[in-house]
C-alpha atoms as one frame of an Amber mdcrd trajectory, in Angstrom:
protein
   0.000   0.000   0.000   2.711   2.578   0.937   4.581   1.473  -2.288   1.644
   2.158  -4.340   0.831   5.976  -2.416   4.592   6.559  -3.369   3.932   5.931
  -7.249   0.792   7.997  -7.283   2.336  10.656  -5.525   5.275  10.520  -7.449
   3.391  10.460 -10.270   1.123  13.308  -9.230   4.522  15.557  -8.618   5.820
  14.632 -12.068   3.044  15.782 -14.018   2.888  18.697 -11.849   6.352  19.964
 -11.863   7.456  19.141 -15.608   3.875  17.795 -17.375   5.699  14.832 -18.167
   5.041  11.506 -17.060   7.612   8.571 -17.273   7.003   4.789 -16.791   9.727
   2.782 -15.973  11.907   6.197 -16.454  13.150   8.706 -14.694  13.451  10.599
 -17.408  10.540  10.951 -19.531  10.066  12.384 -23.126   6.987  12.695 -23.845
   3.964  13.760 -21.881   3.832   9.848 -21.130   6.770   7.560 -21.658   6.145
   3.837 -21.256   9.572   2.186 -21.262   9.571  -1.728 -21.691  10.831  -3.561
 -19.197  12.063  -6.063 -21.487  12.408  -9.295 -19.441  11.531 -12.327 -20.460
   8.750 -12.644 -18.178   7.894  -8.747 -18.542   4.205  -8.506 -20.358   5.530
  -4.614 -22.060   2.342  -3.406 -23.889  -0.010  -0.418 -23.684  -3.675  -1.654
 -23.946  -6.501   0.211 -24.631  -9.908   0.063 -23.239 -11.640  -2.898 -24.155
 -15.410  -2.682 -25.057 -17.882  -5.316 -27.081 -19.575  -3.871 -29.513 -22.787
  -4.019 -27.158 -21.172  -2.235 -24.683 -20.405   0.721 -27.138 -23.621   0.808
 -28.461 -25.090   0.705 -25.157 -23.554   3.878 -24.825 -25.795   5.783 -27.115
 -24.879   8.275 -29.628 -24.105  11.513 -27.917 -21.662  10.622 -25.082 -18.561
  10.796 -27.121 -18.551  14.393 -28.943 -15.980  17.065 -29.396 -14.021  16.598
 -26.084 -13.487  12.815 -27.034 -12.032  13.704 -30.084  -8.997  10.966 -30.942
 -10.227   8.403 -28.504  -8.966   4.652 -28.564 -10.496   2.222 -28.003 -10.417
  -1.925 -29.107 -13.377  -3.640 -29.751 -13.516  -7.499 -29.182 -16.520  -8.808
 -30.110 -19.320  -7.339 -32.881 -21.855 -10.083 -32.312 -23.977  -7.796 -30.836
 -25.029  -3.849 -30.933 -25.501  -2.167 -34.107 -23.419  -0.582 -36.931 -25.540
   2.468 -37.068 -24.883   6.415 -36.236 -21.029   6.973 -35.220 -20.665   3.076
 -34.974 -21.524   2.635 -38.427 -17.930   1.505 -39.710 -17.732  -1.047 -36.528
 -17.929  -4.137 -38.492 -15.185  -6.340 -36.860 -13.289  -6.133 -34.067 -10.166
  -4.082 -34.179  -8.724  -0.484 -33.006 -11.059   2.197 -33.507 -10.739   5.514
 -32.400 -13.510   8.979 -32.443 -13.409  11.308 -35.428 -15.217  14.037 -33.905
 -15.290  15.942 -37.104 -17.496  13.381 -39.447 -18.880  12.589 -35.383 -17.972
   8.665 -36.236 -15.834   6.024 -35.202 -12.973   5.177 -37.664 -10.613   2.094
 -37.677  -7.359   1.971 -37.255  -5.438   0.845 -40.494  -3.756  -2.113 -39.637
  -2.046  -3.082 -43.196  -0.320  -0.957 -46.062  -1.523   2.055 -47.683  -5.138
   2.515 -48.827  -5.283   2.446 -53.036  -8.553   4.228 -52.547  -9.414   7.554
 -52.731 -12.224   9.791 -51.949 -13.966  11.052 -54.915 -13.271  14.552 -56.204
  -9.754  14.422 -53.793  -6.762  12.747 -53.438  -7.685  11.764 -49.193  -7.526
   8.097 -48.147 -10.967   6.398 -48.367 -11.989   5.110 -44.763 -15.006   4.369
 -44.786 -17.523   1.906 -46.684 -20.260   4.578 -47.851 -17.935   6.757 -49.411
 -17.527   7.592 -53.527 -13.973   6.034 -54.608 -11.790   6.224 -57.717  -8.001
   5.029 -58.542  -6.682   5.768 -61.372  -5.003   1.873 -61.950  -6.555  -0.618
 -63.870  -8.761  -2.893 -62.327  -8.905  -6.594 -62.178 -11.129  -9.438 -61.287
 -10.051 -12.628 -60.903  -6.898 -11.606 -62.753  -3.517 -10.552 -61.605  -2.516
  -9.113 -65.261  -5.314  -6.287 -65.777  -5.418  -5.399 -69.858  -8.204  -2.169
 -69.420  -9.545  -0.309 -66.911 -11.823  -3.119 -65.620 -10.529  -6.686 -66.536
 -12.790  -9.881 -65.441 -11.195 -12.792 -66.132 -11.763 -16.923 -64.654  -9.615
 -18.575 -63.368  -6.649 -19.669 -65.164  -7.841 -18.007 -68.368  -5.517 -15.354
 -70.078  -6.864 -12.532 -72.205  -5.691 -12.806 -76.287  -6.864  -8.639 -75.864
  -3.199  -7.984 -77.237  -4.310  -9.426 -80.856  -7.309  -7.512 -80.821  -8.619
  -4.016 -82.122  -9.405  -3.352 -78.896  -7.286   0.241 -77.519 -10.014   1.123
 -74.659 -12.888  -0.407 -72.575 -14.019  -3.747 -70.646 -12.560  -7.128 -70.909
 -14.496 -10.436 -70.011 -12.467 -13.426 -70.635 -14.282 -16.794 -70.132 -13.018
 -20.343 -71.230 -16.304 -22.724 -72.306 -17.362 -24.144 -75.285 -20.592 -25.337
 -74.052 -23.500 -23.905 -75.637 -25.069 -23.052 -71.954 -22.609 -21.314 -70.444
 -20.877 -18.228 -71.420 -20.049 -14.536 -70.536 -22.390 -11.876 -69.985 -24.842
  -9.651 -67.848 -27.989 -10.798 -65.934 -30.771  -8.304 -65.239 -33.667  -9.387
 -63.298 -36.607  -7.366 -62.003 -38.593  -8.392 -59.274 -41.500  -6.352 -59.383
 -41.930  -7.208 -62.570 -44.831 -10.034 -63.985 -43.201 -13.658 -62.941 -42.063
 -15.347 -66.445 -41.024 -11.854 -68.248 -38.892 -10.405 -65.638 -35.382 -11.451
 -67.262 -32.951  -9.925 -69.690 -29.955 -12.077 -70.396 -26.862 -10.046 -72.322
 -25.001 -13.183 -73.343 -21.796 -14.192 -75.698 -21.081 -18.042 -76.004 -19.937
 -19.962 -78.634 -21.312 -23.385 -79.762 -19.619 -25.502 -82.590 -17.764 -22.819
 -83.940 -21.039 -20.209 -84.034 -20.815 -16.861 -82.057 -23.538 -16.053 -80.021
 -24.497 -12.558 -78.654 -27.637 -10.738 -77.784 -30.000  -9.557 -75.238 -32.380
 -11.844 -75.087 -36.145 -11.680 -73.022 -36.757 -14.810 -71.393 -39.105 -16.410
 -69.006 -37.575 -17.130 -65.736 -36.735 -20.597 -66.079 -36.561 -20.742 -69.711
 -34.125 -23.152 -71.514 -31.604 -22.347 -73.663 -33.163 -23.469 -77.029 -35.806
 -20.454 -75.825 -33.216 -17.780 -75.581 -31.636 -17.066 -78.984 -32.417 -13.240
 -79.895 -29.735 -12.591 -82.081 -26.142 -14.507 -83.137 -23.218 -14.406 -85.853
 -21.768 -17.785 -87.466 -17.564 -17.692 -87.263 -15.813 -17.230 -89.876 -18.039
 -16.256 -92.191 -19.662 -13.222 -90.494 -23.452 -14.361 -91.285 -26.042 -12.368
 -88.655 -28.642 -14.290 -87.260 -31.953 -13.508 -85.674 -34.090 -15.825 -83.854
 -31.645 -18.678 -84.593 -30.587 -21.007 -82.129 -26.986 -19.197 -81.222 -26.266
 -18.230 -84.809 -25.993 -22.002 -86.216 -27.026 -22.727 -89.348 -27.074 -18.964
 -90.690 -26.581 -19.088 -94.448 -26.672 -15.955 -95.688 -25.307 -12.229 -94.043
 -28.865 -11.444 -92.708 -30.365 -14.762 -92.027 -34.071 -14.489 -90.036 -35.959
 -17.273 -88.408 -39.101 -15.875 -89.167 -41.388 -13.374 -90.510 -39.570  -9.818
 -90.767 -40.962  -6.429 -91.759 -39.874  -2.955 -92.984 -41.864   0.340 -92.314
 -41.764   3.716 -93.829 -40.406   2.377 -97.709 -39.848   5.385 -99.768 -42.139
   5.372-102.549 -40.583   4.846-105.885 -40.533   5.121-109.746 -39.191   2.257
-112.261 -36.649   4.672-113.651 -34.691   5.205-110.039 -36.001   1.980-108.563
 -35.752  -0.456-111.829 -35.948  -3.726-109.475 -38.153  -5.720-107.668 -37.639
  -8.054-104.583 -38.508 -11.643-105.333 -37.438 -15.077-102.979 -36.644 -18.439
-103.841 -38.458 -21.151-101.926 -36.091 -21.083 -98.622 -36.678 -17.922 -98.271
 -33.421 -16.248 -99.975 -34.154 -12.780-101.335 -33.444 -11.837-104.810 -33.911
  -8.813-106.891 -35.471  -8.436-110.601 -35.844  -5.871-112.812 -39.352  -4.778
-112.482 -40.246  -3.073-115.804 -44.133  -1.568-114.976 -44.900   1.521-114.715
 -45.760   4.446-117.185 -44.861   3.081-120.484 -42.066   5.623-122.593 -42.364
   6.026-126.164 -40.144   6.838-128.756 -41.538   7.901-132.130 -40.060   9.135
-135.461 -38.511   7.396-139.183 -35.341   6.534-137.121 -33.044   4.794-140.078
 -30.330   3.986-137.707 -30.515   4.028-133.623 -27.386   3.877-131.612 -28.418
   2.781-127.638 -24.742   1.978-127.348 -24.061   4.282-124.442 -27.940   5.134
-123.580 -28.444   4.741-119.772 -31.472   3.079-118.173 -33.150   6.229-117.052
 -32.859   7.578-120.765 -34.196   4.439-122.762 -37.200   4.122-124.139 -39.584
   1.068-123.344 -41.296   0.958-127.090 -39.264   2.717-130.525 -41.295   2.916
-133.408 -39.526   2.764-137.263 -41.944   3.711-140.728 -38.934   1.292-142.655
 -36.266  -0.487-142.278 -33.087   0.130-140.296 -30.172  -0.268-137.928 -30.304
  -0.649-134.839 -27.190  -1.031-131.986 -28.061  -2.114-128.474 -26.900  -0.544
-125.176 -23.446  -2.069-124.215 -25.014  -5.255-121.356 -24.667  -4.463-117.349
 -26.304  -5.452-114.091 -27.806  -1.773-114.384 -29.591  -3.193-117.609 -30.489
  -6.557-116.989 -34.261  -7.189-116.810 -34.993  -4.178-119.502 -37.220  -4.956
-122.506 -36.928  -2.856-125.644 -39.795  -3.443-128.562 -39.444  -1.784-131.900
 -42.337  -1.405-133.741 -42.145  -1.438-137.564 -43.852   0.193-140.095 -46.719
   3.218-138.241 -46.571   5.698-135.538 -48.860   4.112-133.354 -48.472   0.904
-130.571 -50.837  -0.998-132.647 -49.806  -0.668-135.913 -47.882  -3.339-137.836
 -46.158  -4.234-141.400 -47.269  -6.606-143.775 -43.921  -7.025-145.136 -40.436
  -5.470-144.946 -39.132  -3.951-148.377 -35.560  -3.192-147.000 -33.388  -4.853
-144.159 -34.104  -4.212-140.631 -31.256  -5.520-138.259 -30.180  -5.491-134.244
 -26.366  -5.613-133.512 -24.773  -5.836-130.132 -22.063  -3.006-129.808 -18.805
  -3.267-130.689 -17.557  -2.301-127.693 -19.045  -5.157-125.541 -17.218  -8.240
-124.424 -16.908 -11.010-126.584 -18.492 -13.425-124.394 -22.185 -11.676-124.784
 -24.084 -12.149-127.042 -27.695 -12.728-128.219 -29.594 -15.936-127.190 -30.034
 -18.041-130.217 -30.136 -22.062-131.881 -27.222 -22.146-134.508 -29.233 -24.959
-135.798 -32.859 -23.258-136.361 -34.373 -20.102-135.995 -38.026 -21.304-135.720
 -40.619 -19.912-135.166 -38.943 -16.581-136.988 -37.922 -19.012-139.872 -39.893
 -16.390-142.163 -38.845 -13.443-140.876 -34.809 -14.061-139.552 -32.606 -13.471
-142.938 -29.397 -14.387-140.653 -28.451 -14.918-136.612 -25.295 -14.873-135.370
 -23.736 -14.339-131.805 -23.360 -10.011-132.714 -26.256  -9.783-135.317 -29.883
 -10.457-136.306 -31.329  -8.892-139.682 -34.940  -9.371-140.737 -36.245  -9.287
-143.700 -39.714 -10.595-144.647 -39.946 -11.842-148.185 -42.995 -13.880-147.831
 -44.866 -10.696-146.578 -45.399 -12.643-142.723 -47.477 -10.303-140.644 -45.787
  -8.974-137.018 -46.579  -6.135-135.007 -42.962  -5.669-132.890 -39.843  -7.441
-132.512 -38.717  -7.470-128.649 -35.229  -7.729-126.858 -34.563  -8.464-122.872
 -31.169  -8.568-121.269 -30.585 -11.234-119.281 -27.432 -12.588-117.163 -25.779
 -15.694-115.654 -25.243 -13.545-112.505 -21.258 -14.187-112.866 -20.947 -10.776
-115.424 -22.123 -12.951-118.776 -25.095 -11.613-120.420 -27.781 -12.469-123.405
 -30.074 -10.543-125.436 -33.433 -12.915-125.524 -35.546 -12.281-129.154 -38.846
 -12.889-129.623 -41.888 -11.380-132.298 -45.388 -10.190-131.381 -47.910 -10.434
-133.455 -46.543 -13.155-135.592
């Protein structure tokens, strides 16, 4: 007892006399100074007050304010209490002491320096509510970030290097099953039960590319969730088929499709008309309806050589014989049907009987491999009015005064750059 009045006292004098206190030294430097006593038996150590974090709470929220400010304390157990008000960061147990500024308690860092900072500053983050940024890339479940926010699986390495990729997220998955794969899941609860799902979703199955946003019911199977896909290599799109397989052409739809707000056109500017084969593969045709143009006059020779499609005429009218030269055949032109007219001034007149030759060429110009559609061996039905036919030429003559009204030419084509000139009489 006397031992112990001595320290107090002694103590008590220290603080008075030099406002230093010293423990285990006689010569303190600091307003306290704990020396160790080092033994081997010596517990050396400056504890702090030890609360649970029932205890604390227990304490309410106003006790510790302004005058508290840099208090220490170590709480053991968080099992009870609350992490609410100033004990909101109190989530384990740990060294916490009072920030009587933000009135909260704040833990004491207990590892290296915080990579987090506080929105808008360059301060330490602290605290679990708080806006953060750093300005390092970012990665998940990957020690070898490529962009800002990297999420890779385990034991998977990004190929971003050998892609056109300078800026943005990278998601790097490994499986080849056609159910699993990378993506986003959105679901909304409050939302009708069966139609409360969006899956964003990039797999690949048997070398086909899948990716879309798909609607689904909750529980729907896979089969159920194609919206959209692309078939590797060859870059066909895909809607509505099962992830992209089986997609022939560049657009390839499993189903009915439809197009709003057409422009309304004229067969001089829109000379073609959509037509589909029996899968369902569009094509295009030269759709020749519309106002009929005429073309009337004695012509004696008519060179279409370089006339374009908007400028030809659909019906030419001759009062005798002549020459005629065909536009030079391209994709522009195939489909078009040009009818000349013999003999009159009006679309129903007609000869009966040609006194001089009347003959069609092909330009000069055009490649060798056109030509006009013929039978080298027989030139029935026109036997009558067909004087010769070769691969360049057709001239007409009608000795045996054979009644026609117009002798008609269409381009057609092989679709690889070869065309023909069909022939045909009306009126014969």
């Amino acid at each position: 007892m006397k031992k112990n009045i001595i320290f107090a006292f002694s103590l008590t004098a220290s603080s008075l006399l030099f406002g230093q206190v010293g423990i285990n030294t006689s010569l303190p430097q600091a307003t306290l100074d704990i020396v160790g006593k080092k033994g081997a038996t010596d517990k050396d150590g400056l504890t702090a007050p030890r609360l649970t974090r029932a205890e604390l709470t227990a304490k309410g929220n106003n006790l510790y304010g302004a005058g508290q400010n840099g208090t220490l304390i170590y709480i053991t157990d968080v099992s009870g209490g609350d992490n609410v008000s100033q004990r909101i960061n109190i989530t384990d147990s740990g060294y916490y002491y009072f920030d009587a500024t933000n009135n909260i308690w704040e833990k004491v860092a207990t590892k290296g320096e915080e990579p987090w900072q506080i929105a808008g500053t360059t301060n330490k983050a602290t605290r679990n509510n708080q806006n953060i940024y750093q300005t390092g890339k970012i990665g998940i479940f990957t020690n070898n970030p490529l962009e800002n926010l990297s999420i890779g699986q385990s034991g998977v390495t990004s190929n971003l290097a050998n892609s056109y990729i300078s800026t943005g997220l990278v998601i790097s998955g490994s499986s080849t099953s056609d159910s699993e794969g990378i993506g986003a899941y959105y679901e909304n609860l409050g939302a009708p039960s069966g139609a409360r799902v969006v899956k964003h979703e990039f797999s690949v199955q048997n070398g086909n590319s899948f990716f879309g946003y798909i609607n689904t019911n909750d529980n729907a199977t896979y089969p159920n969730l194609t919206l959209f896909g692309t078939n590797l290599p060859s870059g066909n799109f895909s809607i509505g088929l099962y992830r992209g397989a089986g997609a022939t052409e560049k657009l390839d739809v499993n189903g009915n499709a439809r197009v709003r707000g057409l422009a309304d056109g004229d067969p001089i500017n829109y000379p073609y008309k959509v037509v589909a084969k029996a899968d369902g593969t569009f094509g295009k045709e030269t759709d020749i309806t519309g106002a009929v143009q005429f073309a009337t006059g004695g012509f004696q020779n008519l060179d279409l050589t370089n006339v374009t499609r908007a400028n030809l005429k659909d019906i030419y009218f001759f009062s005798h014989g002549a020459t005629i030269t065909l536009p030079v055949a391209s994709n522009q032109l195939v489909g078009v049907e040009l009818s000349f007219y013999i003999s009159g001034g009006a679309a129903d007149s007609f000869t009966t009987g040609l006194t001089q030759e009347f003959s069609v060429s092909r330009p000069a110009t055009d490649v060798a491999t056109n030509s006009f559609l013929f039978d080298s061996g027989s030139t029935s039905p026109y036997t009558n009015l067909i004087s010769s036919w070769t691969g360049n030429k057709i001239t007409f003559i009608n000795t045996k005064l054979r009644t026609f009204r117009a002798l008609n030419f269409k381009l057609v084509s092989n679709g690889a750059g070869v065309y023909r000139w069909m022939f045909w009489a009306s009126g014969v």
